[in-house]
N, C-alpha and C positions, 0 to 999 in steps of 0.2 A: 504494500500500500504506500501509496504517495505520498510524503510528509507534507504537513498542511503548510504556507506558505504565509510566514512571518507577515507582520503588517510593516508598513511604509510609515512615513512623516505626511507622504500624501493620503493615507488612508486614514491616520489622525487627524490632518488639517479637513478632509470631507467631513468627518465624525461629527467634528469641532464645528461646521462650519464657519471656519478664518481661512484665510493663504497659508501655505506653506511658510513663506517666511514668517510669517508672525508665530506661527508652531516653533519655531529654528529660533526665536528671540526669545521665545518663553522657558526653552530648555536648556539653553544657553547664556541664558541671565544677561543677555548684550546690549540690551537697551531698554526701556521703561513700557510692559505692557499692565493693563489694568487688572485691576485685582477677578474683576468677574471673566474677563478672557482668560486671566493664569489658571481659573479653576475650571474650566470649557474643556481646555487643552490637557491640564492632569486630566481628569473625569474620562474623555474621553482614549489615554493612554492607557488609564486603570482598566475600563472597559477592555481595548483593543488587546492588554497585556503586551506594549509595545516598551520592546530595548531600544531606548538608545543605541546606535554605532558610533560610539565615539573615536572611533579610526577614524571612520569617514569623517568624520567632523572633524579630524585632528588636521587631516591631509589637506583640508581647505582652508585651516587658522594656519596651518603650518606648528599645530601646537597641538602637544597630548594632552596639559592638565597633570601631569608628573614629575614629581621631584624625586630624586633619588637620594639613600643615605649609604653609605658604605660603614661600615664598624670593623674592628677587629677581633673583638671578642663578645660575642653575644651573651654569652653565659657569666661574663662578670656583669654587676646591677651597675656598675656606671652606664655603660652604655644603650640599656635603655633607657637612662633617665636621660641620657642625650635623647633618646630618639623622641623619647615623651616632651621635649621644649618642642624638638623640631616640629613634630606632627601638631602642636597646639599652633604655631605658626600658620603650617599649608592648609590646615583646615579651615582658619579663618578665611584664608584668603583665594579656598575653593580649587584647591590642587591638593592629586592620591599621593601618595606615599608609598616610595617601593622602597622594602631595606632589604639588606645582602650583606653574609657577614664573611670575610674575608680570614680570618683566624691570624693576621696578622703575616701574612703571608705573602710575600710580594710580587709572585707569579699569579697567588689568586687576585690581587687588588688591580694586575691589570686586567688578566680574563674578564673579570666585572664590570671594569670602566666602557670595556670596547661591546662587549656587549650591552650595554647601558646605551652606550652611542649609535646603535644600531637598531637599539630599539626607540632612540630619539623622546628618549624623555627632555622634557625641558630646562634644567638644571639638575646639579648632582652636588650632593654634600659628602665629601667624603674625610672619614675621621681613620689619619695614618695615623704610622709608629712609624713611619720611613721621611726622613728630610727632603729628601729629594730624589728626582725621577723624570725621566723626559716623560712619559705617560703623561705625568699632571700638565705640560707645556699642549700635548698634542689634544686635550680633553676642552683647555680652557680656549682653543683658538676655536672649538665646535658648538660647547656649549657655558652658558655659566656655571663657573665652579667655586664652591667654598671650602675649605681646608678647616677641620676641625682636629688642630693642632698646628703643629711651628715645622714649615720648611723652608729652606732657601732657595726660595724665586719669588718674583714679581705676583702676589693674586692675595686676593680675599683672603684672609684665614681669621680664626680664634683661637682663643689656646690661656692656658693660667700659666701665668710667672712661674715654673718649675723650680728653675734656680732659687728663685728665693721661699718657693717650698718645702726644698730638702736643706735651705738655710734655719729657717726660723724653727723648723723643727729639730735641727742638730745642736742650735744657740739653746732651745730650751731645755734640752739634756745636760749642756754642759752647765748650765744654770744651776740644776741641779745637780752638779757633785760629778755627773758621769764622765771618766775618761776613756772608760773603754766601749766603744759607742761603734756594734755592728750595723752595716748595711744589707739589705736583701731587696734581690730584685732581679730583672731582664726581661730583654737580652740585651744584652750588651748596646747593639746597633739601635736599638731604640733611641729614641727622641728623648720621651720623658725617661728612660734611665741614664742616659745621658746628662741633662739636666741635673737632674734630681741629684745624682750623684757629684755632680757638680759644687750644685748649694753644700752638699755635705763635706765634700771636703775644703770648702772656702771656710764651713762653722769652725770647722778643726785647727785650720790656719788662724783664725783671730782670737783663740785661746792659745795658740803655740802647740797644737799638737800635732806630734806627725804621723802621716798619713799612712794606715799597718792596711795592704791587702790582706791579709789573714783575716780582716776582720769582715771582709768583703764577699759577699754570698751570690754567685751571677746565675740566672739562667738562660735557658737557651729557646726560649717563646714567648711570644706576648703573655700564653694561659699558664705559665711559668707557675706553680706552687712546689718548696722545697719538701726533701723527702725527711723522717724521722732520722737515715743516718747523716743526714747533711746537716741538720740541726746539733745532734750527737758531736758532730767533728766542730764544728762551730763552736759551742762552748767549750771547748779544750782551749778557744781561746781567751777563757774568763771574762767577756761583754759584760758590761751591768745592764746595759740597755741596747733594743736592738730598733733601728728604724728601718719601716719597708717602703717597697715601691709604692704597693696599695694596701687596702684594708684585705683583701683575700689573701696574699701572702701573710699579711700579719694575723688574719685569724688561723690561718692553718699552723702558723708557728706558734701560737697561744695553744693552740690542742696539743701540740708536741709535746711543751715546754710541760706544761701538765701533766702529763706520761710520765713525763722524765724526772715527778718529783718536784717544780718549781713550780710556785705560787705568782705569778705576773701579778705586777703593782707592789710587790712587798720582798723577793729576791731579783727580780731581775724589770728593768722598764720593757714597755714594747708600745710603739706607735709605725700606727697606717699613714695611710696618702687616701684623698678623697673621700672621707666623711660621707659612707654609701651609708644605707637605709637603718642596713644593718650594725652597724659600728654602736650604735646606741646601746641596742639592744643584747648584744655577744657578751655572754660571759658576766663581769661585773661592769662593762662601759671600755671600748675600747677608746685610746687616745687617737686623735688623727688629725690631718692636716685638709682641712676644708677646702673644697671650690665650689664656686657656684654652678653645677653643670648641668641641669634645666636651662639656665639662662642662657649656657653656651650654646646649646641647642638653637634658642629663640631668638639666638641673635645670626646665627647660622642662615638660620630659615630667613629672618629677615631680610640679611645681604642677597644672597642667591636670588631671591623672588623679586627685591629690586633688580637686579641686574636683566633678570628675566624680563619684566613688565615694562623698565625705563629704558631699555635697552643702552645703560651706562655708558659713557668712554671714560668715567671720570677715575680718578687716581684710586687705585687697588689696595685696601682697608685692612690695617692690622689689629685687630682688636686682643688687650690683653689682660685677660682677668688676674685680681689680686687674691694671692692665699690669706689662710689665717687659721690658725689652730685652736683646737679645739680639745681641751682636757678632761678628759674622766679618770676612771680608776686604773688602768694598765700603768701610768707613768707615778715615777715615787724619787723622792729625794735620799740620796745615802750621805 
């Protein structure tokens, strides 16, 4: 048997009886129709049980209605609270949301990008771990692109003050008494471990301390969490306090530390990066180093959608959010 043959915009605008165009204005919100014609045209959609094609409709704006986001690790809750600013953006302002999480992977971030462009969404937000890359040069000459993080080129980005997030958090160990003050984190090639690791050993430098690899914990992925003997070899090298990349590194080394006998907040300090949902709530309160990353999301969303809609030339925007820590019970004075 024949499959019964979807209805048209013409078979709506007869329904309705209006033009075609006025159906095409109504559903695409493009200019001012009256409130008893907007409900003519639903009514008689509902009736007909008519899709949208919004290909075809794209192929003649020249526009899909999509922004895309890229992530590197889905599974840590920062980055959906990125994706949660961004989407409160495009929705306002009546564009879908496609994400795609790349794992931090820089063969996956291009396969995504190019497929992205092919599939001609109208802007792309995408949040690296890598500084740079001709990819991002060939993306932004096609479509607008915002960088949610720090590279080195010319284009839109956001990104928090790292540097002086792995400072303010290393000054306030040493505030407190701590000299031997581990690191954890990776991978290496990252942006923010770079940074971060950065800030910490500038803290170490303005108390006169010098800078012991031993006390230094790398791994080798974005989804990077260390193992129990990795932690075990770690304090052989006697840390009083250990600061991490994020709060997932630091909670899974809070459950170690545990096993092994130690009391976090009262034998040894321990503070995150990024003040996620959960840092509150872990354990008795974990310490961590705050960003605003909702915001960064919404401000993501904003750049990208302008460039989209005003179709910019103007000078390419760095926007850089400030840290700020945030103390509970993991960190202790000796």
């Amino acid at each position: 048997m024949m499959n019964k043959k979807q209805p048209t915009i013409v078979d709506v605008a007869k329904r309705a009886q209006v033009a075609v165009s006025t159906v095409s204005r109504v559903l695409n919100k493009t200019s001012y129709t009256s409130e008893a014609t907007q409900q003519k045209v639903m009514k008689a959609c509902e009736e007909l049980n008519y899709i949208q094609n919004y290909v075809a409709g794209s192929l003649k704006r020249k526009k899909t209605g999509v922004i895309a986001l890229l992530v590197p690790d889905i599974t840590n809750p920062f980055w959906p609270l990125i994706a949660k600013g961004v989407e409160e953006i495009t929705k306002q302002a009546g564009y879908n949301l496609i994400l795609t999480n790349t794992d931090g992977e820089l063969e996956e971030e291009i396969n995504n990008l190019d497929m992205l462009l092919k599939r001609r969404v109208d802007g792309i937000i995408c949040a690296t771990i890598h500084d740079k890359h001709e990819i991002f040069e060939k993306v932004k000459s096609v479509v607008p692109m915002v960088i949610v993080g720090k590279v080195e080129m010319d284009i839109d980005m956001v990104y928090v003050n790292s540097i002086k997030g792995g400072f303010i958090g290393t000054e306030y160990l040493l505030n407190h008494n701590h000299r031997r003050i581990a690191f954890i984190g990776g991978p290496a090639d990252g942006v923010s471990f770079k940074d971060r690791i950065k800030g910490y050993k500038t803290g170490l430098e303005s108390f006169e301390i010098k800078y012991d690899p031993n006390l230094v914990l790398v791994g080798n992925s974005v989804n990077y969490l260390p193992s129990l003997q990795e932690i075990k070899e770690l304090l052989k090298q006697k840390p009083t306090a250990i600061l991490c990349l994020n709060d997932l590194i630091a909670m899974k080394t809070w459950t170690y530390l545990e096993e092994l006998g130690m009391e976090v907040g009262k034998d040894i300090s321990l503070m995150g990066f990024d003040n996620s949902p959960y840092s509150e709530f872990f354990k008795s309160g974990l310490s961590s180093i705050s960003q605003p990353v909702e915001e960064r999301g919404r401000i993501s969303a904003k750049l990208v959608i302008d460039r989209i809609e005003n179709n910019t030339e103007k000078k390419f925007e760095r926007v850089i959010l400030q840290p700020e820590l945030v103390i509970r019970n993991s960190t202790c004075r000796i």
